[in-house]
DOKOL-673482 format. One record per residue (C-alpha): residue number from 1; x, y, z; residue in three letters. Coordinates in steps of 0.2 Angstrom, whole numbers, plus 5000, padded with zeros to 4 digits. Layout:
BEGIN
num	east	north	up	residuo
NUM	X	Y	Z	ALA
...
This chain:
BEGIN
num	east	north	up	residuo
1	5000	5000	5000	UNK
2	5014	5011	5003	UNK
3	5022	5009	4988	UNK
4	5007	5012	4980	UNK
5	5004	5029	4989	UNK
6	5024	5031	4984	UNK
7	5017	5030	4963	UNK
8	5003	5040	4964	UNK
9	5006	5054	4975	UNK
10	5019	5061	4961	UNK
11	5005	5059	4949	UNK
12	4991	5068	4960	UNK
13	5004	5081	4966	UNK
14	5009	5083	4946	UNK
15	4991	5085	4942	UNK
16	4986	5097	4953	UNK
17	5000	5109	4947	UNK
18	4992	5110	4930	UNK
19	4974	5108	4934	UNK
20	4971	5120	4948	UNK
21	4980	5136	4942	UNK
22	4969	5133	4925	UNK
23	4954	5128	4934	UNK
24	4956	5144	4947	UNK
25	4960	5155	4932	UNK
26	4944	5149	4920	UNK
27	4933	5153	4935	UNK
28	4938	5168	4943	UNK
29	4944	5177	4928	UNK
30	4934	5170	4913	UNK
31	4919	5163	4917	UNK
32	4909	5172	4928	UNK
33	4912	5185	4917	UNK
34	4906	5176	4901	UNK
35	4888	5169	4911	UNK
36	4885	5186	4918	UNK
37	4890	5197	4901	UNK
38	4879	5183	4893	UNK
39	4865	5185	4902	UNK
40	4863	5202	4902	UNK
41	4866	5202	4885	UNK
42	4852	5188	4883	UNK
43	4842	5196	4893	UNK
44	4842	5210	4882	UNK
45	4840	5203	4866	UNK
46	4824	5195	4874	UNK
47	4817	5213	4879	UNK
48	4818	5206	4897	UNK
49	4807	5189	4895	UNK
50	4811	5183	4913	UNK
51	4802	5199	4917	UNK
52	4788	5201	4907	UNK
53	4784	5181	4904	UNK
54	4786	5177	4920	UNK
55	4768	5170	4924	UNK
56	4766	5163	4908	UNK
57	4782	5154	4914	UNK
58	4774	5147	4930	UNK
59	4758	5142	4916	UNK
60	4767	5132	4906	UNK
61	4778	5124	4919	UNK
62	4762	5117	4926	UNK
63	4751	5112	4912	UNK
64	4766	5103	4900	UNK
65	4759	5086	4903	UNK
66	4755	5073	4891	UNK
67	4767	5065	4879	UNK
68	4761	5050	4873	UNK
69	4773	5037	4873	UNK
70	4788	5052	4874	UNK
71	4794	5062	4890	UNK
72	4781	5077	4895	UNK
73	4787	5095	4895	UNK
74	4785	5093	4914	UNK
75	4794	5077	4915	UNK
76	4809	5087	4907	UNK
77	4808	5101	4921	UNK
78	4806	5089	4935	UNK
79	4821	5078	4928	UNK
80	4834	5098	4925	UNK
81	4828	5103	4942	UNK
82	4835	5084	4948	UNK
83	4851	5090	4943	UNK
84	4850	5108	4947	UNK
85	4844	5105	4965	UNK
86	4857	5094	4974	UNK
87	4868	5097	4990	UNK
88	4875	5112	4984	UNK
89	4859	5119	4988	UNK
90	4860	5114	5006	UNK
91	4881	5115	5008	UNK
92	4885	5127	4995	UNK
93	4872	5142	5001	UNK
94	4879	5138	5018	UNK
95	4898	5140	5012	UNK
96	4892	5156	5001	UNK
97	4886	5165	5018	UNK
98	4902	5159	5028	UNK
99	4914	5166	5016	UNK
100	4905	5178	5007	UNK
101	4894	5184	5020	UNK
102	4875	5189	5020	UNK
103	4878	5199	5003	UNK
104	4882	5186	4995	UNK
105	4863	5180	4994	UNK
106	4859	5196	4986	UNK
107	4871	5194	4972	UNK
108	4865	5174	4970	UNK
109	4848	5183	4969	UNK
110	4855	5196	4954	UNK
111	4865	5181	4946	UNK
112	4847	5169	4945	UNK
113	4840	5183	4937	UNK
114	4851	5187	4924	UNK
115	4851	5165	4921	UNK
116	4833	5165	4916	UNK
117	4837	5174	4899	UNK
118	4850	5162	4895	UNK
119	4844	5147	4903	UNK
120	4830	5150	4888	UNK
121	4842	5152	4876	UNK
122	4852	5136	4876	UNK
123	4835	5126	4879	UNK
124	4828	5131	4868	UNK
125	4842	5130	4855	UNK
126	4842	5112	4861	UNK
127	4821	5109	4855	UNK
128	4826	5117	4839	UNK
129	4840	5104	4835	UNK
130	4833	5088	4843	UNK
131	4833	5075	4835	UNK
132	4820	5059	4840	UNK
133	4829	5041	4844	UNK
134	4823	5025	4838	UNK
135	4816	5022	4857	UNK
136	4804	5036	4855	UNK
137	4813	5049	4866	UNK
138	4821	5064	4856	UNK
139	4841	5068	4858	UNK
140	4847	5087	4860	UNK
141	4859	5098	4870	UNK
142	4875	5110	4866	UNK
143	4885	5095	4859	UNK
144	4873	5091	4845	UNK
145	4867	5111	4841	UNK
146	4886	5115	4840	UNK
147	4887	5101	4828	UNK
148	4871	5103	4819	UNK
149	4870	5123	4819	UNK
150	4889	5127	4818	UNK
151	4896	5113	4810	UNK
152	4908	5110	4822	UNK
153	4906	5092	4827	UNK
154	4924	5093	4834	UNK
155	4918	5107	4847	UNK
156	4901	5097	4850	UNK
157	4911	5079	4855	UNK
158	4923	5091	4867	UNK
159	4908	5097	4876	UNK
160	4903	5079	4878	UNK
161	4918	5071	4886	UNK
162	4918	5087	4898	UNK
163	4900	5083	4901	UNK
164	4902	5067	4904	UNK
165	4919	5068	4915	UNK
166	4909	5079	4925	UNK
167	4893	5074	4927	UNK
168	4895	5057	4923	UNK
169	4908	5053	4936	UNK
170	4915	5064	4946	UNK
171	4898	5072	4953	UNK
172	4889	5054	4954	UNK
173	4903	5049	4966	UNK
174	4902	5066	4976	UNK
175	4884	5064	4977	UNK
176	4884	5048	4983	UNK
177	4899	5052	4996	UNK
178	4889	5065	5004	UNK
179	4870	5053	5004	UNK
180	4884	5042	5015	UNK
181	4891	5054	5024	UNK
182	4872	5062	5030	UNK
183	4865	5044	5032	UNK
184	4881	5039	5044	UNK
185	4879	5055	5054	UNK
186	4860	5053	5057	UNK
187	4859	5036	5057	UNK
188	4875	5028	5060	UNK
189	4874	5018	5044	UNK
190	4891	5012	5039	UNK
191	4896	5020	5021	UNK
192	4899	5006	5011	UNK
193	4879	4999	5015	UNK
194	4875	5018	5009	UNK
195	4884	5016	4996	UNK
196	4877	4996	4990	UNK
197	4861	5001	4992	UNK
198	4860	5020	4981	UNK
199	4869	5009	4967	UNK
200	4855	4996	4969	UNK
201	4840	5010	4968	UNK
202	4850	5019	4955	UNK
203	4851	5002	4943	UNK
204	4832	4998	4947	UNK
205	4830	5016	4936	UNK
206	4844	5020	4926	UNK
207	4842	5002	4917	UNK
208	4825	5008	4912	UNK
209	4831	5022	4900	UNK
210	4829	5039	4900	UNK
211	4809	5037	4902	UNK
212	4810	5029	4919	UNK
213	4823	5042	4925	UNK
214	4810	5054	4920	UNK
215	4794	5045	4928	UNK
216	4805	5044	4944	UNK
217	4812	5062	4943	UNK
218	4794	5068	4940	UNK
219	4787	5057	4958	UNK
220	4803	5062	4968	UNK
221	4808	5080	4965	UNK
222	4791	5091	4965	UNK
223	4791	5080	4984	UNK
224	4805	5086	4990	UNK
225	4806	5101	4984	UNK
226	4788	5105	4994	UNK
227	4794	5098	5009	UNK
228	4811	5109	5009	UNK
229	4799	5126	5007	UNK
230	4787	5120	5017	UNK
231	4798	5118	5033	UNK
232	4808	5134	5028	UNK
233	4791	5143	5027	UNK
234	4787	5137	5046	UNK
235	4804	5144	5050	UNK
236	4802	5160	5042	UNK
237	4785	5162	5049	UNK
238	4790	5157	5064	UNK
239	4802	5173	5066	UNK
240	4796	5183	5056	UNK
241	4799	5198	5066	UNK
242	4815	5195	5063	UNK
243	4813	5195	5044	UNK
244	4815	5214	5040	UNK
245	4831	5214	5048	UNK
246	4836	5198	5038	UNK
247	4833	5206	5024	UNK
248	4840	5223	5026	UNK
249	4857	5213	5030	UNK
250	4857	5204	5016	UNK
251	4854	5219	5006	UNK
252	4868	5231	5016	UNK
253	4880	5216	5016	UNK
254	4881	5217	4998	UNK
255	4885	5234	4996	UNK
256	4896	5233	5011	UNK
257	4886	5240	5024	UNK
258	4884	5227	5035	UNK
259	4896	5218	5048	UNK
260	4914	5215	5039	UNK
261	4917	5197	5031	UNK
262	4932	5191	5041	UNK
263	4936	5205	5049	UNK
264	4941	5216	5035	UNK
265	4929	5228	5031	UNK
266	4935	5233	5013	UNK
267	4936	5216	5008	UNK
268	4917	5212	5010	UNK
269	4907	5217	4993	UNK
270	4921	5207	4983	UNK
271	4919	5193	4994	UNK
272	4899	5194	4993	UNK
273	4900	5197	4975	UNK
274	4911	5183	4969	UNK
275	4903	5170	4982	UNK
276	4884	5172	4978	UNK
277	4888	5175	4958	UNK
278	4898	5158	4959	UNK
279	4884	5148	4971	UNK
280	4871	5157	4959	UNK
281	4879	5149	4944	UNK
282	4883	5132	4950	UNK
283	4867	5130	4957	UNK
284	4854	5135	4945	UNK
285	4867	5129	4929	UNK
286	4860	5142	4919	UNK
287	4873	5143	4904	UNK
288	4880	5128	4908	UNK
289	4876	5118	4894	UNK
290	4867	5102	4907	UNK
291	4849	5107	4908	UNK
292	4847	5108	4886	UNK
293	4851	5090	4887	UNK
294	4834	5087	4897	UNK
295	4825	5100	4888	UNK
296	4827	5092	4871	UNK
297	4820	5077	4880	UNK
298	4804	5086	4882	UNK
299	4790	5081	4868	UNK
300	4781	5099	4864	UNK
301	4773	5110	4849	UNK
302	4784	5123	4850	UNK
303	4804	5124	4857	UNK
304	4801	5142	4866	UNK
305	4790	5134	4878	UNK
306	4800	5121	4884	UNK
307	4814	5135	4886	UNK
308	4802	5146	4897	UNK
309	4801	5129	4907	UNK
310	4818	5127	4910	UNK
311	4819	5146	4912	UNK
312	4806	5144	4926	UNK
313	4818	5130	4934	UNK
314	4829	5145	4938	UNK
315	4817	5153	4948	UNK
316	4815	5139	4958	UNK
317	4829	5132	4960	UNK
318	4839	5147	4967	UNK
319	4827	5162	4972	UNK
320	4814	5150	4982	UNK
321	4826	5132	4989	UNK
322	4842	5141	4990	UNK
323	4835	5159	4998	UNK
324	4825	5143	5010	UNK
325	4845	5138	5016	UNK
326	4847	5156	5019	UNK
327	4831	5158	5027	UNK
328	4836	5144	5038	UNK
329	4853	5149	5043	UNK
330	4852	5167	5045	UNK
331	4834	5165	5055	UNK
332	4846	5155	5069	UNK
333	4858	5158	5081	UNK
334	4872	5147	5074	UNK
335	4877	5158	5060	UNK
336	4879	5172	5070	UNK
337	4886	5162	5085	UNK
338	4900	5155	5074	UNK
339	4902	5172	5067	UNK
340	4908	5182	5084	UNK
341	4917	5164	5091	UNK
342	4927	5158	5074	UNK
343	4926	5172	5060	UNK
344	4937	5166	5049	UNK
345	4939	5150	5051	UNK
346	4936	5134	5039	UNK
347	4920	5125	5041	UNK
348	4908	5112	5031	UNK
349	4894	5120	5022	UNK
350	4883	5103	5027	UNK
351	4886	5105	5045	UNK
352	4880	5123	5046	UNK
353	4865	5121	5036	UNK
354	4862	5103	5048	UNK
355	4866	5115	5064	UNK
356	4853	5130	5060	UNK
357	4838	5117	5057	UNK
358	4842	5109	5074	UNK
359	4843	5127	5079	UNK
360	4827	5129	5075	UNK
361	4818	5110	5077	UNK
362	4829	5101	5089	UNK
363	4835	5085	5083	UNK
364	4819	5081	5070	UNK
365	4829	5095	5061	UNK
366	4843	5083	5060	UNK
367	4836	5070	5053	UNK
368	4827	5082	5040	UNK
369	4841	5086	5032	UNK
370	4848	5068	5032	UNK
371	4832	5065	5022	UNK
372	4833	5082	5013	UNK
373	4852	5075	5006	UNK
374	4846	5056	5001	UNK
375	4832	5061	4993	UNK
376	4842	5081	4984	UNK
377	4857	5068	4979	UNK
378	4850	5052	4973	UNK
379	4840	5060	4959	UNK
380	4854	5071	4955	UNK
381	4863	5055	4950	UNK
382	4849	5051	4939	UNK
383	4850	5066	4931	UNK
384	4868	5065	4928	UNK
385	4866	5049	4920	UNK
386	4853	5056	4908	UNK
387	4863	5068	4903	UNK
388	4878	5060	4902	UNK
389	4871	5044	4893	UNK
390	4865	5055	4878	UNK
391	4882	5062	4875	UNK
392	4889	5046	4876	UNK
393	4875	5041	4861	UNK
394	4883	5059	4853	UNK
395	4902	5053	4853	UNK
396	4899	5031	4847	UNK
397	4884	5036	4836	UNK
398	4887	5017	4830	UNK
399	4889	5009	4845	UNK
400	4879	5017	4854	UNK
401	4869	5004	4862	UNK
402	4885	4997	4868	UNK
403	4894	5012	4873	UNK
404	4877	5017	4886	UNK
405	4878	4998	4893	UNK
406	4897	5000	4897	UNK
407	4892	5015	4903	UNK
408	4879	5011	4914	UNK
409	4889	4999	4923	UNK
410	4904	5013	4924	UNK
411	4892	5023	4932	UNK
412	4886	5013	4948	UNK
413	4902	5009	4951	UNK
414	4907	5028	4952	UNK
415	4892	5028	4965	UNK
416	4900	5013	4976	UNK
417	4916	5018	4974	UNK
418	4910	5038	4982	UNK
419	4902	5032	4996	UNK
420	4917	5027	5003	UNK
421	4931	5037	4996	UNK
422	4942	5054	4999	UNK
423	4936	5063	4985	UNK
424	4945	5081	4983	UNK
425	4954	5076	4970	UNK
426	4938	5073	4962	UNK
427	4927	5086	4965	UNK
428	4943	5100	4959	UNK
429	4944	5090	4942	UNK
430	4926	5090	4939	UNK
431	4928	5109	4943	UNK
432	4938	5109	4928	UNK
433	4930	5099	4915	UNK
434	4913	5109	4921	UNK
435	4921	5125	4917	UNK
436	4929	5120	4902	UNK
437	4910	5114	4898	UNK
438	4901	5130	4902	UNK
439	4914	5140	4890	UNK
440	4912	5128	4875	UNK
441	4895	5129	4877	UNK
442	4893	5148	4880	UNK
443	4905	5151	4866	UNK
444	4893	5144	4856	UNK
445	4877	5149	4860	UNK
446	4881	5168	4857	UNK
447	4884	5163	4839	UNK
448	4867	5155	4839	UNK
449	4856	5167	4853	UNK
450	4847	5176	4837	UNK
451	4840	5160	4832	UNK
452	4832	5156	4850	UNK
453	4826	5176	4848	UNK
454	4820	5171	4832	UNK
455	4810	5156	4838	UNK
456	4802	5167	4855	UNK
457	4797	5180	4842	UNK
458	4786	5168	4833	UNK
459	4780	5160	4849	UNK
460	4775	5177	4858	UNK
461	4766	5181	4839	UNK
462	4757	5167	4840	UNK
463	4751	5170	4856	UNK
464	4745	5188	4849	UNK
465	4735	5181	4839	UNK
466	4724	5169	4849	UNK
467	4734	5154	4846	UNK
468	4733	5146	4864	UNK
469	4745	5134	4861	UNK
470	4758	5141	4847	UNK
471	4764	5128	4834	UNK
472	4783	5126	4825	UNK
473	4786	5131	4810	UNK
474	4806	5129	4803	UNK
475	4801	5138	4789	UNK
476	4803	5156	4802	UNK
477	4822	5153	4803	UNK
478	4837	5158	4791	UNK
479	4842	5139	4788	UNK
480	4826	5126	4790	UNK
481	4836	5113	4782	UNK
482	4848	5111	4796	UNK
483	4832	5106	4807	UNK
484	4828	5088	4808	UNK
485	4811	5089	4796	UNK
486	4805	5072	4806	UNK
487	4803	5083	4823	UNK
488	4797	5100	4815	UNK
489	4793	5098	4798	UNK
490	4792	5115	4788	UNK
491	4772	5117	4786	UNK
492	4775	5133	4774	UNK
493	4787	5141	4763	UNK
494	4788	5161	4767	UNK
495	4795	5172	4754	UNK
496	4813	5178	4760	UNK
């Protein structure tokens, strides 16, 4: 063993002295500028739509069900925001707050809103460029509109190993890692038993394709994502005396008005800005490239409302589970307990998040967030397989049959071998290969936003004229013919 530890250690030290300084310098100098430049960029191009179609959003959200023997517009959503709403929302907010301090909500507020806009953008890209698969169920995302729309298949199958490097592997075992961690510290359930029985749940419905990870996405998620509000509403009403003065901290933190982030005053909006811009973006994934691989999924008339779906998974995802953490932790007295005895100090997000509900519901509190992690990371590593298995079918179009079964197989091992292993090696390279996957994907959708603009136009016409429930025409865009004519056949030929 030790000689082992003797041959890799070289190769882990070797690796982390080319990986982190790219990693670091990609997110702090590159992409946060990109997502939030793109957005507002979007967002103008749109003429505001997360502003103006917001109820409409919520409408369609709700009443996109019904797909025959495909995956419903809803189903979709449920299985995005399965992906979307993971641990991060419960650690990550928490870690945001510690370091960033109470601003940081604000700008993770400011972030989501500016995702909306390009959240409907690349899902919509993603409708427009599906294509249906001999199973029934359409195939769609950055890697095959890059391919399809740019020509750059080269691009497209770079996306997907980033993609499936990420998503595939290194977050399935971080997910799984943390279910056993929560489940040992509530229950005392050893972590390899976690770890057995997620992999046996996970094959139950990963082996039944992309539709069952839909059906079980569309049971699980709108359940626990209720739950999560619900007790956070209790909570909140609970103390809500107390609320004004939450909120004006979280406001005056992020202008630096409010108490100093470690001690040093002048250090606390940049702090607040880059920590609630950064939990913003990797939780809601807006930009990302993830969420258009569910979305292409989704069997509707037109591709603009399946992007005001995903654009309403935004909303939720960030402005109502994670402000719930905040709500949580800054309505107790841990945060500010832990504030005044350790400022400064390292801490895990998990256990703070863990600590404020005890804070507020003794030791059922505990337990709930046990729960609140199985239930937040299992169905995030069937997400992550959805996605990941379509990009496999993207890069061994031939094999790809094969390729998904090996896959499969790669997978649950991932989940058996995270329930028990050190992972921060891990989680910093999927840092990498998800930032290197939100830049080819963002790189590419500003080449093709005026097609998504081009696609809402016709939608928000239709809707002008009385069309309840507007229909797809090809024939409104520059190039129909790159469109797969068996999903949206061009009905009419419009004089150019």
């Amino acid at each position: 063993m030790e000689t082992l530890e003797l041959i890799i250690a070289p190769l882990r030290d070797g690796l982390y002295t080319i990986m982190m300084p790219v990693s670091n310098f990609i997110w702090s100098y590159i992409l946060v500028y990109l997502l939030l430049g793109a957005g507002l960029l979007f967002t103008i191009m749109t003429h505001g739509m997360q502003f103006r179609l917001f109820r409409h959003m919520a409408y369609v959200t709700f009443t996109a069900r019904g797909a025959g023997d495909g995956i419903s517009g809803f189903q979709a959503f449920a299985t995005s925001m399965a992906a979307r709403v993971g641990t991060g929302n419960l650690a990550g907010v928490a870690l945001a707050l510690w370091i960033g301090g109470p601003g940081a909500i604000f700008w993770m507020w400011v972030t989501a809103l500016l995702g909306f806009a390009t959240s409907f953008i690349e899902s919509t890209l993603a409708q427009v460029y599906k294509h249906r698969n001999e199973d029934g169920v359409f195939r769609g995302g950055p890697a095959f509109y890059i391919e399809r729309c740019l020509g750059w298949r080269w691009l497209g199958s770079l996306f997907a190993v980033f993609l499936i490097i990420a998503y595939g592997l290194a977050f399935n075992a971080a997910q799984s890692n943390t279910i056993a961690q929560g489940m040992s510290g509530a229950f005392g359930i050893p972590n390899w038993l976690t770890g057995v029985v997620i992999a046996i749940l996970a094959g139950f419905v990963i082996y039944g394709g992309l539709k069952s990870v839909a059906r079980t996405a569309e049971k699980i998620v709108p359940i626990m994502a209720i739950a999560y509000l619900l007790v956070a509403l209790w909570i909140l009403f609970a103390n809500l005396s107390a609320v004004p003065d939450m909120l004006s901290l979280i406001v005056m933190s992020a202008f630096g008005l409010g108490p100093a982030v470690g001690g040093a005053a002048g250090y606390a909006i940049k702090a607040a800005m880059e920590n609630g811009i950064k939990r913003g973006l990797f939780s809601n994934e807006a930009g990302m490239g993830s969420t258009p691989n569910a979305a292409a999924q989704a069997t509707v008339k037109h591709p603009a409302a399946q992007g005001l779906v995903q654009s309403f998974g935004v909303f939720v995802d960030t402005i109502v589970i994670c402000s719930c953490t905040a709500v949580v932790i800054l309505l107790s007295g841990v945060y500010e307990r832990l504030m005044s005895e350790s400022p400064g100090e390292s801490i895990e997000g998990i256990q703070l998040t863990q600590d404020a509900m005890v804070d507020h519901l003794g030791g059922f509190g505990e337990i709930f967030i046990a729960l609140a992690i199985l239930f937040f990371a299992f169905t995030s590593i069937l997400a992550n397989f959805s996605f990941s298995s379509v990009n496999i079918e993207f890069l061994f179009r031939r094999h790809a049959k094969k390729a998904v079964s090996v896959f499969k197989v790669i997978i649950l091992a991932m989940v058996l071998l995270g329930s028990v292993a050190e992972l921060s090696v891990v989680w910093d390279f999927a840092d990498l290969a998800m930032g290197l996957m939100a830049t080819t994907n963002l790189f590419s959708i500003l080449f093709m936003a005026p097609i998504a603009v081009a696609v809402l136009k016709d939608y928000e016409r239709q809707r002008r004229a009385g069309i309840e429930e507007p229909l797809f025409d090809p024939a409104i865009l520059k190039r129909p013919e790159l469109v797969d004519a068996d999903v949206w056949p061009v009905k009419e030929v419009k004089e150019r």
